[in-house]
C-alpha positions in Angstrom: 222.9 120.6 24.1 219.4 119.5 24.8 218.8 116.0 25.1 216.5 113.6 25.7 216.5 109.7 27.6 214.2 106.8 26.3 213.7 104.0 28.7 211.7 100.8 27.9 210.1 98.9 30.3 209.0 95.3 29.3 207.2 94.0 32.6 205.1 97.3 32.9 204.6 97.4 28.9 205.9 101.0 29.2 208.1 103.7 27.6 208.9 106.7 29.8 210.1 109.8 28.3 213.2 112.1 30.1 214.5 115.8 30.0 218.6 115.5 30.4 219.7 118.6 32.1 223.2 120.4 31.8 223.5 119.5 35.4 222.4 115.5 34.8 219.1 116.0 36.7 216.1 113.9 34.5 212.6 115.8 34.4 210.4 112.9 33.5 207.9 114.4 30.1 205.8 111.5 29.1 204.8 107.7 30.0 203.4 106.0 27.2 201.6 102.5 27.7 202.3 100.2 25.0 200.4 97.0 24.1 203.2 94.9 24.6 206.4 93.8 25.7 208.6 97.1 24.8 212.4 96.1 24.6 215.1 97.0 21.9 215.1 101.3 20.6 217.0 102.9 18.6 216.4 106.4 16.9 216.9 107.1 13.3 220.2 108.6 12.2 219.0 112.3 11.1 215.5 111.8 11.4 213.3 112.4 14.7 211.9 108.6 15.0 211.9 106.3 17.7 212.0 102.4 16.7 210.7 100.2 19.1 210.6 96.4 18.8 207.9 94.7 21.0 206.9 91.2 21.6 204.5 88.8 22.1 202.9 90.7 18.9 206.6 90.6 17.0 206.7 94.3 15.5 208.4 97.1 15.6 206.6 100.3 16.4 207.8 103.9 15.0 207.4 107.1 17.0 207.9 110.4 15.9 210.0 112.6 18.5 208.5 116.1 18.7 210.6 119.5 19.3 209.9 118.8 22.9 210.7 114.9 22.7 207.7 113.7 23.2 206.6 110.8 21.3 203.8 109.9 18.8 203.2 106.6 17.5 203.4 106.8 13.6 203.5 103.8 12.3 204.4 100.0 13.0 205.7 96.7 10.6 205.9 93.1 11.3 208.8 91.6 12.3 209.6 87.8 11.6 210.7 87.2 15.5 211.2 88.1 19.0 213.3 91.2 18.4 216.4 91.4 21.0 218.4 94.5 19.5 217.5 97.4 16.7 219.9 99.1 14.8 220.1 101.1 11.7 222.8 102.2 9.1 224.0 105.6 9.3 222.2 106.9 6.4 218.8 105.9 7.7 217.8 103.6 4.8 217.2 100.2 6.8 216.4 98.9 10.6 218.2 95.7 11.5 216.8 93.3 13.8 218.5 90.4 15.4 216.3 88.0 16.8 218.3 85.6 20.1 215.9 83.4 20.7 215.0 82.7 16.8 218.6 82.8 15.3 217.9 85.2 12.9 218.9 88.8 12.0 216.4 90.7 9.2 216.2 94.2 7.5 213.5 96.3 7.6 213.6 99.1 4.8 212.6 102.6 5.8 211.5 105.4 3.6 211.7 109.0 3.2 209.9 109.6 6.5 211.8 106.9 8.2 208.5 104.8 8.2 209.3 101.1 8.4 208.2 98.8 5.6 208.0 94.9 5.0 211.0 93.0 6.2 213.0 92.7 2.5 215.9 90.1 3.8 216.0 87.3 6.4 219.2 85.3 7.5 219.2 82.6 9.2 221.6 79.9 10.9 223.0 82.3 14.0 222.2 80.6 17.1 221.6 83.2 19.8 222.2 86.0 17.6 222.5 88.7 20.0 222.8 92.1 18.4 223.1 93.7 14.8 226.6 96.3 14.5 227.0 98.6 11.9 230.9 99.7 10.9 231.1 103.8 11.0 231.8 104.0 7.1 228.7 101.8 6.9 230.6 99.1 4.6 229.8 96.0 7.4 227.4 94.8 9.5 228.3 92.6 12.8 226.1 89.8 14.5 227.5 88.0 17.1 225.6 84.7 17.6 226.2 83.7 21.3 225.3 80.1 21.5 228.1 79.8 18.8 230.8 81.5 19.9 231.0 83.7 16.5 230.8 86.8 15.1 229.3 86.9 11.6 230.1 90.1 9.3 227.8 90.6 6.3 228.7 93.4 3.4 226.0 95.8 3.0 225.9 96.9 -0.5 224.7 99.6 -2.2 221.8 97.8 -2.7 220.7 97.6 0.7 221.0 93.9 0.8 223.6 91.9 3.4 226.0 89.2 1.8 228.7 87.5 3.2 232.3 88.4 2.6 235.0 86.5 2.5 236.9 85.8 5.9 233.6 86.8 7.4 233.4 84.7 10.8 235.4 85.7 14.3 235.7 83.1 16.3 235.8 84.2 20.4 236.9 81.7 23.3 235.0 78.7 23.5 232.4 79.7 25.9 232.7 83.4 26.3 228.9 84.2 24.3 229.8 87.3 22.6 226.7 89.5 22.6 227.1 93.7 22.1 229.7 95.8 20.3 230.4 99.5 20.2 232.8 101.3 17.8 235.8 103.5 18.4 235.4 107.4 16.1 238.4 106.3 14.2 236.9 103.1 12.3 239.9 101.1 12.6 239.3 98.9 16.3 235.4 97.5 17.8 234.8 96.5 21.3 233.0 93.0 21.8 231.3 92.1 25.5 231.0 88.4 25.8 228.4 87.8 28.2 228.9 83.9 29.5 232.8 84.8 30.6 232.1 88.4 31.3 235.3 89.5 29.0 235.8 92.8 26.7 237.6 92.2 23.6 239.2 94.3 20.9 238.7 93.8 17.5 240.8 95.3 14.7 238.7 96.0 11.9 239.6 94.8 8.2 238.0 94.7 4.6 236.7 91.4 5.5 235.5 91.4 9.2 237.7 91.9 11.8 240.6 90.3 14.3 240.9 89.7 17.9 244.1 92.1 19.0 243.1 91.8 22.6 240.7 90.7 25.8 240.5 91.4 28.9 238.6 90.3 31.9 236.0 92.6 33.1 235.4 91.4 36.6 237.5 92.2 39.5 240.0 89.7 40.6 238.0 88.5 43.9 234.8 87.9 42.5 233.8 84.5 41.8 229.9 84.2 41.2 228.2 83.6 38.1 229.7 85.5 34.7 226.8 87.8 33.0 227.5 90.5 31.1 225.2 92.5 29.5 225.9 96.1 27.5 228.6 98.0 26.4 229.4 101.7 25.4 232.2 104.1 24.2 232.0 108.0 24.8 232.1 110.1 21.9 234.9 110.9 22.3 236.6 107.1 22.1 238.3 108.3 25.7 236.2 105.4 27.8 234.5 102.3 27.6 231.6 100.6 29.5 230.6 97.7 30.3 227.9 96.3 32.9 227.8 92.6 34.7 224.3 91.8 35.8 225.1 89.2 38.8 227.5 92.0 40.6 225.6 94.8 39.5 229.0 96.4 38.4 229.7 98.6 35.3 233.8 98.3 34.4 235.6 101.9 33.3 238.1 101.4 30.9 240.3 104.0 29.4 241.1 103.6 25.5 244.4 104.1 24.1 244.4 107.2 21.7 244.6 105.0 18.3 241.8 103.0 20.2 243.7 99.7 19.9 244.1 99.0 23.8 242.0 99.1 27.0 243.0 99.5 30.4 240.4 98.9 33.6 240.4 102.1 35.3 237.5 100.9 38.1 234.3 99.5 38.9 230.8 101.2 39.8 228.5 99.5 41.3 225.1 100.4 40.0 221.6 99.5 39.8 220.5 95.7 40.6 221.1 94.0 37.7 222.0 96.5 34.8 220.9 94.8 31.4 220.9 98.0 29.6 223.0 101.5 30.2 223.7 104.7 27.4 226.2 107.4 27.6 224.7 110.9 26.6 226.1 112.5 23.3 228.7 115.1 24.9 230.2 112.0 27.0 229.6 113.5 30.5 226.7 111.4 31.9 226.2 107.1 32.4 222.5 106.2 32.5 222.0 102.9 34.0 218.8 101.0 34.0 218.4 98.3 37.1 216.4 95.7 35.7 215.1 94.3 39.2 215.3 97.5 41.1 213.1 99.3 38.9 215.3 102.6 38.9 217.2 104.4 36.8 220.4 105.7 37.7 222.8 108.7 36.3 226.4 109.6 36.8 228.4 112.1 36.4 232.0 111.0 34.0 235.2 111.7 35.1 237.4 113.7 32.3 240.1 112.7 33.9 240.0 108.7 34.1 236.5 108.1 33.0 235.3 107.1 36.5 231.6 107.6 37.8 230.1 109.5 40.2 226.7 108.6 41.1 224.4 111.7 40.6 220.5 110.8 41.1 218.2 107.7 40.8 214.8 107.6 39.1 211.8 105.4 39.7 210.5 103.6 36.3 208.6 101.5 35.0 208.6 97.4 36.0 212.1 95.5 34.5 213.9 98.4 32.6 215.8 96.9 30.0 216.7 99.7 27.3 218.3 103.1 27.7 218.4 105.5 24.4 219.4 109.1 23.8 218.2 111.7 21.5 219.7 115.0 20.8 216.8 117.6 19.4 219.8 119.9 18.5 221.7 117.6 16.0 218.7 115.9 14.2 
């Protein structure tokens, strides 16, 4: 399966552009210069577009991704913050922003094309709102607000509007700063990284939101620096989870139970100087990691077995990678 790697780089004002080979090797294809801060991506569901938000211009940029992956800007919209995270539901008809440092979390429509249009909703109230996470049957959306200790879940309708269910808050330890969630292929359990107490927790997912069914600490047992987790990743597969801590450098292996209701620790990689942002490539065989202050980019190979790493290559980038995104030519 082809593939291709997006990584932003926010201190350079760059996106570079990577071939994934069957082998892991990158080929770098393009660097693009952008006229701004380039931090959250995410591509569109079935379409072959790039979203990019950028700051101190708050905006989000669209690229189209040609046959060869190669971007080509086509088209931008104003966002009403600093955008932190992008996301989009699985049918491609909205971008969701969340917006830390403004408390916010907004929907941008798209169209046909996947062009973005004006922001049509804005919430407010969620104090270091840290990411926007959209359920698999795309029935929920999930914003954890860090400086609260919360996890809001909104109801997106038909309509394409978010309201508030009932039962829709999930409280996390006093402290702990939730921040990103992945989902497991089955629906029925999320993962939550809390970045002030550098814990993974499991949610069970319901109607209404969702439960804490279990939490575990990510760090090893010796290690008694300063908690700051960052990013976190199922494969595919729902086999293994990731998660990075930027003070050790570290990203945590975890295997997943089959029904995807327990994790295990399996290891600990250590990886690039600080990773804020890693991706898994879509057949589950390769970790990207992005070293914010090392200014590399790093890939390894993924253990079938136990979902351990095995460092492969490193990659010079751009200045402060903070964003790693994958696109497969053959499924879109």
């Amino acid at each position: 399966m082809q593939q291709v790697i997006y990584t932003a780089s926010p201190e350079s004002q760059q996106i570079h552009v990577w071939q994934l080979s069957e082998a892991g090797a990158l080929t770098l294809l393009q660097v693009i210069d952008v006229n701004g801060q380039v931090q959250p991506m995410v591509v569109h569901p079935t379409k072959p577009v790039l979203y990019v938000g950028v700051r101190p211009e708050f905006r989000v940029i669209a690229y189209t991704i040609g046959a060869d992956g190669c971007l080509t800007e086509a088209g931008q919209a104003a966002l009403p913050g600093s955008p932190t995270h992008l996301s989009t539901d699985h049918a491609g008809n909205a971008l969701f922003t969340a917006f830390y440092h403004d408390g916010l979390i907004s929907v941008t429509p798209l169209d046909a094309q996947g062009s973005p249009q004006d922001v049509s909703q804005v919430i407010s109230g969620l104090d270091g709102c840290h990411s926007t996470n959209i359920s698999n049957d795309d029935s929920l959306l999930f914003a954890p607000a860090l400086k609260q200790d919360r996890v809001c879940a909104f109801r997106w309708s038909h309509e394409h509007q978010l309201t508030e269910p009932a039962s829709a808050e999930i409280a996390t330890v006093a402290g702990a700063g939730p921040r990103h969630m992945a989902f497991h292929p089955a629906g029925q359990y999320a993962y939550l990284v809390n970045e002030l107490d550098s814990t993974v927790s499991v949610l069970k997912l319901t109607p209404q939101g969702a439960e804490t069914v279990q939490t575990l600490d990510m760090m090893p047992d010796d290690f008694n620096d300063t908690r700051w987790a960052a990013d976190i990743h199922l494969t595919p597969d729902g086999r293994f989870l990731y998660a990075c801590d930027r003070t050790s450098s570290t990203i945590t292996v975890f295997s997943v139970s089959a029904d995807g209701a327990a994790l295990t620790i399996e290891g600990y990689q250590p990886t690039e100087t600080q990773p804020r942002g890693f991706n898994i490539d879509g057949e589950g065989r390769f970790v990207i990691a992005a070293g914010q202050k090392s200014h590399h980019i790093e890939v390894y190979a993924i253990s079938q077995q136990n979902g351990l790493l095995t460092p492969l290559n490193r990659y010079a980038v751009g200045q402060g990678p903070m964003w790693v995104t994958l696109y497969s030519p053959d499924v879109a």
